[in-house]
C-alpha positions in Angstrom: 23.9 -11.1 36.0 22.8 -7.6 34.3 22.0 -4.2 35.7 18.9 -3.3 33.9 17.7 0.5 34.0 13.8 1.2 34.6 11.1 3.3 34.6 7.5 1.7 36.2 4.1 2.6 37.6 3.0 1.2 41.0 -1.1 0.5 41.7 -1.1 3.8 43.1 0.5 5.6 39.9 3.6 6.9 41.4 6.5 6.5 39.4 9.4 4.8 39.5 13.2 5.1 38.3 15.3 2.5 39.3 17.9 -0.2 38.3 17.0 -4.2 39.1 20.0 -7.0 38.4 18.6 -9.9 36.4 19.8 -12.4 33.9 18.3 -11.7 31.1 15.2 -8.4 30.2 12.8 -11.2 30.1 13.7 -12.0 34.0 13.7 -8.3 34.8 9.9 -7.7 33.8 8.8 -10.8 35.6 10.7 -9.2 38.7 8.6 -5.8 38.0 6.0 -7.5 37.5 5.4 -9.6 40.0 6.3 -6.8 42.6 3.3 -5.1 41.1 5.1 -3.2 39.0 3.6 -1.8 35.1 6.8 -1.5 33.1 6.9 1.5 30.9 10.7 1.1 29.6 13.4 -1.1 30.6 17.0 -1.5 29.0 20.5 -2.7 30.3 22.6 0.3 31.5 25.7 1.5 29.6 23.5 1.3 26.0 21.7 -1.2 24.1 17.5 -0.3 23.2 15.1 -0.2 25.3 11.6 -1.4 25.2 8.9 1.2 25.2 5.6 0.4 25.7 2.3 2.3 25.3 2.1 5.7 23.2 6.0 6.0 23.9 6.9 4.0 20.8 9.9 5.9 18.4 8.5 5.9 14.8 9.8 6.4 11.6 8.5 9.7 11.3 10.4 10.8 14.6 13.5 9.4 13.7 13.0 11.7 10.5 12.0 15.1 11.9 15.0 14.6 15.0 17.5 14.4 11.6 16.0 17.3 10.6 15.9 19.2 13.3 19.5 18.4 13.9 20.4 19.1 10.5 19.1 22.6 10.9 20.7 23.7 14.4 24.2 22.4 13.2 24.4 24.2 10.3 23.7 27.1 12.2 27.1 26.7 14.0 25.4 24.9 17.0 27.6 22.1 18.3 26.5 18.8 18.3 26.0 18.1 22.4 23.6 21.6 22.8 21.9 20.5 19.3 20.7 17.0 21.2 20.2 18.9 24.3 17.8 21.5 22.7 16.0 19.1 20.3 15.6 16.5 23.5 14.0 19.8 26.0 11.6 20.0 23.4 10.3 16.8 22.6 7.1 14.9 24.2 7.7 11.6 23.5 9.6 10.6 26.3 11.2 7.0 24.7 12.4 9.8 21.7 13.8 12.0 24.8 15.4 9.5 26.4 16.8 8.4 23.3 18.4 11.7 22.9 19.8 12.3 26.2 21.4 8.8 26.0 23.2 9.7 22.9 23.7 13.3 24.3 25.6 11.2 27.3 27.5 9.1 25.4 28.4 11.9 22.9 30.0 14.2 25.8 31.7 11.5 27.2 33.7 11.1 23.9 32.1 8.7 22.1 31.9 9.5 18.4 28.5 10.2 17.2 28.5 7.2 14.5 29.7 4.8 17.2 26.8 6.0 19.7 24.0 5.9 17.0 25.1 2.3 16.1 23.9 0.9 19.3 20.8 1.8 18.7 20.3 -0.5 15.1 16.4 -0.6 16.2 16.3 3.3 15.1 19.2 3.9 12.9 20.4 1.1 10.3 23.5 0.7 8.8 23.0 2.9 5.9 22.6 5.9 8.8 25.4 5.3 10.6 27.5 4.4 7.6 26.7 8.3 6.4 27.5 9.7 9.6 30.7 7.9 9.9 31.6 9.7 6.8 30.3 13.3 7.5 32.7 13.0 10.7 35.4 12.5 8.5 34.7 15.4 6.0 33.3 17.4 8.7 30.2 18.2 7.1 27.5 17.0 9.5 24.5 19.4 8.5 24.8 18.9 5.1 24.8 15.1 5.5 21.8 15.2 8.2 19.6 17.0 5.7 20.7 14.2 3.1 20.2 11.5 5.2 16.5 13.4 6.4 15.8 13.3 2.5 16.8 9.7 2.1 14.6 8.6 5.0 11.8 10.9 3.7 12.1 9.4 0.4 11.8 5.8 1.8 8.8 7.1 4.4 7.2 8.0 1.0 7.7 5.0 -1.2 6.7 2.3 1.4 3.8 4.5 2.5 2.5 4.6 -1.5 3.5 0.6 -1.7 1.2 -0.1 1.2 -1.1 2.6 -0.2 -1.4 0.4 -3.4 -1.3 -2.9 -1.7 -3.9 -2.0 1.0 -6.7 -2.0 -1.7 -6.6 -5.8 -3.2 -5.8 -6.9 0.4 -9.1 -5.4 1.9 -10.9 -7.1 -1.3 -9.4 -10.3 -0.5 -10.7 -10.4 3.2 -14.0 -9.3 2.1 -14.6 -11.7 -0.3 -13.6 -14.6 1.7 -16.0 -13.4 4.6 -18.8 -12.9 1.8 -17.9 -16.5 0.7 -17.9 -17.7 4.4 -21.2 -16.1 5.5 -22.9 -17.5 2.2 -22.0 -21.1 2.7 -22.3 -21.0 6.4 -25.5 -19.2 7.0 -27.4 -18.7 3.4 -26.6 -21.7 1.7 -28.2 -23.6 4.9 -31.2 -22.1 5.0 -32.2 -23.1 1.5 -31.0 -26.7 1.7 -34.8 -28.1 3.6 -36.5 -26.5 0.8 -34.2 -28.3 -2.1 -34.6 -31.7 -0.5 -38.4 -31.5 0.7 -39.4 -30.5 -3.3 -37.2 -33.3 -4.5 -36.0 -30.7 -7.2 -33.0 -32.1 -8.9 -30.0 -29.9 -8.1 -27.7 -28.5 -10.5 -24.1 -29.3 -10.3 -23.0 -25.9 -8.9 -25.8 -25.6 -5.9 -24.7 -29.2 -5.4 -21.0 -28.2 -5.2 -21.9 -25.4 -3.0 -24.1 -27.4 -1.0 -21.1 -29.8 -0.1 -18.4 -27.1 0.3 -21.4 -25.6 2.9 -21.9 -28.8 4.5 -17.4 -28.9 4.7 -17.2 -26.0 6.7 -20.3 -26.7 8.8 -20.0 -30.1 10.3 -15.9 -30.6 9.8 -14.1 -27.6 11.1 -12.4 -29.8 13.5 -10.5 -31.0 10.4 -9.8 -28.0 8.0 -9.7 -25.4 11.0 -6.1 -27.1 12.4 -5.4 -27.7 8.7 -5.4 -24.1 7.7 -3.7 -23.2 11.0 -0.6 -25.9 10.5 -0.3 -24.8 6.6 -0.2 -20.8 8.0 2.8 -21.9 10.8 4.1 -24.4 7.7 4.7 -21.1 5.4 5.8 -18.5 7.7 8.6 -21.1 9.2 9.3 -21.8 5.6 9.5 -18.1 4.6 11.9 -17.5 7.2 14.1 -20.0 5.8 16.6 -18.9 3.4 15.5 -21.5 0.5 11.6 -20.2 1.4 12.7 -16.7 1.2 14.5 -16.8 -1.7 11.6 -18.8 -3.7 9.0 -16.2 -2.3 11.5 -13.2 -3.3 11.7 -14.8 -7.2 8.0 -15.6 -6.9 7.2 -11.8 -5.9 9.3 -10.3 -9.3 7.1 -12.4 -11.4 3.8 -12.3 -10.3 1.3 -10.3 -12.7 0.9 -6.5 -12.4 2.6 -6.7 -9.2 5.8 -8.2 -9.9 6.8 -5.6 -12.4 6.2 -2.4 -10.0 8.2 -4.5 -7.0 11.3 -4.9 -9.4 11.2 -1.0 -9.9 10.8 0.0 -6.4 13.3 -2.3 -5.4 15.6 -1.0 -8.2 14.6 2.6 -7.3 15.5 1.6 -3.4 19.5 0.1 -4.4 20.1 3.2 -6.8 19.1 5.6 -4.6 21.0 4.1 -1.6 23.7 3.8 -3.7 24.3 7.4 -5.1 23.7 8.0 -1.6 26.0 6.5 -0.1 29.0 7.1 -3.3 28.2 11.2 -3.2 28.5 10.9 0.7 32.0 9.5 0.5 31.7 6.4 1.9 33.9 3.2 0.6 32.8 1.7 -2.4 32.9 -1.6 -1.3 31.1 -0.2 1.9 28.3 1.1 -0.4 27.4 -1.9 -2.3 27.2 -4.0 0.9 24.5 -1.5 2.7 22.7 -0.9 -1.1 22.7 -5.0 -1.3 20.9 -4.8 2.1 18.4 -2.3 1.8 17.0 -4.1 -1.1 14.3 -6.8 0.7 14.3 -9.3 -1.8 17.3 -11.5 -1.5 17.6 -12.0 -5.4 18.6 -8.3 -5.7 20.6 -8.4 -2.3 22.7 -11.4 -4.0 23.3 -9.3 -7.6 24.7 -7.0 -5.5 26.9 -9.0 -3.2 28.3 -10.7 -6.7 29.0 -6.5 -7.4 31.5 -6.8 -4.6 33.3 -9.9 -5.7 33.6 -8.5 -8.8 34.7 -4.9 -8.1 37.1 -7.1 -5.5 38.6 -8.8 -8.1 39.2 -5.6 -10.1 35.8 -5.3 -12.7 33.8 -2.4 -12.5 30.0 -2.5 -11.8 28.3 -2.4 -14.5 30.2 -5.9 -16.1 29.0 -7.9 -13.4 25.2 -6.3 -13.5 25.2 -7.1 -17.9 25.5 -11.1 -16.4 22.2 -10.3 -14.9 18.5 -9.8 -16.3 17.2 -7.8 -12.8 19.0 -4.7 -13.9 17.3 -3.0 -17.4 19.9 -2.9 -20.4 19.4 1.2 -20.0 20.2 1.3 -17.1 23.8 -0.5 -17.0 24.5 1.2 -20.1 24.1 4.5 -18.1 26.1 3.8 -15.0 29.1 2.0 -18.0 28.8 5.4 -19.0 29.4 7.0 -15.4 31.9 4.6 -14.3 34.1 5.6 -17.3 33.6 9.5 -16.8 34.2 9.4 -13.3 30.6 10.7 -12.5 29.2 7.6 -11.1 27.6 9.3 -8.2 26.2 12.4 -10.9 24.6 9.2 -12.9 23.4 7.5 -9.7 21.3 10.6 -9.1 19.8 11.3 -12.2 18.7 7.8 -12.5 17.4 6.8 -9.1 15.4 10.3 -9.8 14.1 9.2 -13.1 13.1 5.8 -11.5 11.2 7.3 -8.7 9.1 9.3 -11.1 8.7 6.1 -12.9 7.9 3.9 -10.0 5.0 6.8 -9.2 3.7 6.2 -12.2 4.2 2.2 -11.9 2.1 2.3 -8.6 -0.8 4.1 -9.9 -0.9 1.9 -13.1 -1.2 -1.2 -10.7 -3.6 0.4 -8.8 -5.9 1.3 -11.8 -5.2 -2.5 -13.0 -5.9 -4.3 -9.6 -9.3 -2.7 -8.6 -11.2 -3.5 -11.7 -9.7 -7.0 -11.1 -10.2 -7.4 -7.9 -14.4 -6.7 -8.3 -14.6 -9.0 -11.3 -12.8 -11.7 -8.6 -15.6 -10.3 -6.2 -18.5 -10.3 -8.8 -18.1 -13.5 -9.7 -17.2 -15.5 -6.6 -20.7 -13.9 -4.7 -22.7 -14.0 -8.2 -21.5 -17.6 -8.5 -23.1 -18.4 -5.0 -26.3 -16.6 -6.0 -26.7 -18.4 -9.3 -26.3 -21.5 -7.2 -28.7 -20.5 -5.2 -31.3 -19.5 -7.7 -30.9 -22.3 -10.1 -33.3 -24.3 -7.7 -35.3 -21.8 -7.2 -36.0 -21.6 -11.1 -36.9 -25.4 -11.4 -39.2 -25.1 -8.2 -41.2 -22.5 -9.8 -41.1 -24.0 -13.3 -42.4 -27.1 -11.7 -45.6 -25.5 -10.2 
């Protein structure tokens, strides 16, 4: 039996703080619930997330300006606990503002700050706490707030111009499978009494179209739970770890895409990594958190083989010459840092140049993939029309 903390709404509106005892979360909210109760957050006492529901929700954008703002009122010689307090009186969102005065607690009740934010994974990874474990140990908390508010900024950007580039061929896709859809399932069918009542001998692609129409009409009983079962069957299989690893090589070598994925993701582990090495932290430490920051399990396993090899005495840039993910120039340049002693100077300079470059990676995609993408469109609805005219032609050569 747990002690679960919560805040509800009753029919009438009033509100609600309480605690309930319940076996599991999922036991708690059927106890609110059922007593009439609208949940708005619950969580287990003594730590752990909680579930916010609504417009309370804790972005990625919050998480960011809190760092900032804390970055800013420590290095201004506030202390830590009257920082949290401060930032916390000021906030709207009340699941952020809980959030705060929960670590606030746990912070004046002695708990180092690392070892309070990483109860909270949900809001701040590995990598986070990782770099505030180490500014507790130099004592140079501002500084590494306003590093880590740059890091987290930096990632905000590049997903947000990934998406950005994505969002386009995605929206083309949908749109020309509804085109597609509507054609065969409403167009094509009206035509079909004049093509037999004329006798007009069809063309091969009206009378492929004519059949495909004819597919999705009268058998979506078949291909509906078909479709449905091969959705579940991939998305079971690309949770698996042989799925995920096939989609993650499949990803790096698609067309135009797969070349602006392997530089974000390369862009992503550099950038974590000199991160992480100015900051401090372990080196060993470093590799794991840049080998899980980089979401595709062929880099994340180049850089776990890192650690073997640093383990066993190498340096970094041996084990990364045995692989083809990481570009010649590259290993040549961190060879070059690991020998001078300015790894973390090298880091820098290139996970900089290889922003710039995935900028410029992204926007070549994007100029590739929309001319592409109508063509695909052009000449999947002009198809459908020539099958449709073709007929039409014959009929009115005929009379």
């Amino acid at each position: 039996m747990q002690t679960f903390a919560y805040q509800a709404k009753d029919k009438l509106g009033n509100l609600h703080d309480s605690s309930i005892d319940a076996d599991s979360i999922d036991e708690a909210r059927a106890v609110l619930a059922s007593d009439g109760l609208q949940v708005i957050s619950l969580e287990e006492e003594g730590g752990g997330l909680s579930l916010s529901l609504g417009g309370n929700r804790i972005s990625r954008n919050d998480i960011i300006y809190m760092t900032s703002q804390l970055s800013v009122m420590i290095e201004t010689g506030i202390n830590l606990s009257t920082a949290l307090s401060g930032i916390a009186s000021q906030e709207k969102n009340e699941a952020l503002k809980k959030l705060i005065l929960d670590v606030k607690k746990e912070v004046e009740g002695g708990e180092d700050f690392s070892t309070v934010l990483a109860r909270y994974p949900k809001y701040f990874d590995q990598t986070y706490v990782a770099l505030i474990r180490a500014s507790e140990q130099t004592g140079l908390m501002g500084e590494m707030l306003e590093k880590i508010a740059l890091y987290l900024r930096k990632e905000a950007e590049t997903r947000g111009k990934i998406r950005a580039a994505l969002a386009y061929p995605c929206v083309m896709i949908v749109l020309a499978c509804s085109v597609t859809i509507f054609l065969l399932t409403f167009v094509l069918p009206k035509f079909e009494p004049l093509f037999n009542r004329k006798g007009v001998k069809l063309p091969g692609p009206t009378i492929f179209m004519m059949a495909a129409s004819d597919f999705l009409l009268n058998y979506w009983m078949y291909w509906l739970p078909t479709l449905i079962a091969l959705v579940v069957a991939f998305l079971f299989f690309r949770r698996s770890e042989t799925g995920r690893k096939f989609i993650d090589g499949a990803k790096l070598n698609i067309p135009i895409i797969g070349p602006m994925i392997r530089k974000v993701t390369i862009a992503r582990s550099l950038n974590t990594l000199g991160t992480l090495v100015r900051s401090d932290v372990p080196m060993l430490q470093s590799l794991e958190l840049t080998s899980q920051v980089c979401n595709n399990s062929k880099y994340s396993q180049l850089w776990l083989n890192v650690i073997d090899s640093v383990t066993s005495g190498s340096q970094i840039h041996e084990c990364l010459r045995k692989s083809q993910l990481i570009p010649a120039t590259i290993i040549q340049m961190i060879a070059a840092g690991e020998e001078t002693g300015r790894l973390d100077d090298v880091l820098e300079k290139v996970s900089s140049h290889y922003e710039h470059d995935v900028d410029l990676s992204i926007k070549t995609t994007t100029s590739l993939i929309e001319p592409i993408m109508i063509a695909v469109m052009g000449v999947v609805v002009g198809g459908i029309a020539l099958a449709l005219l073709m007929p039409i032609f014959s009929l009115s050569r005929n009379v």
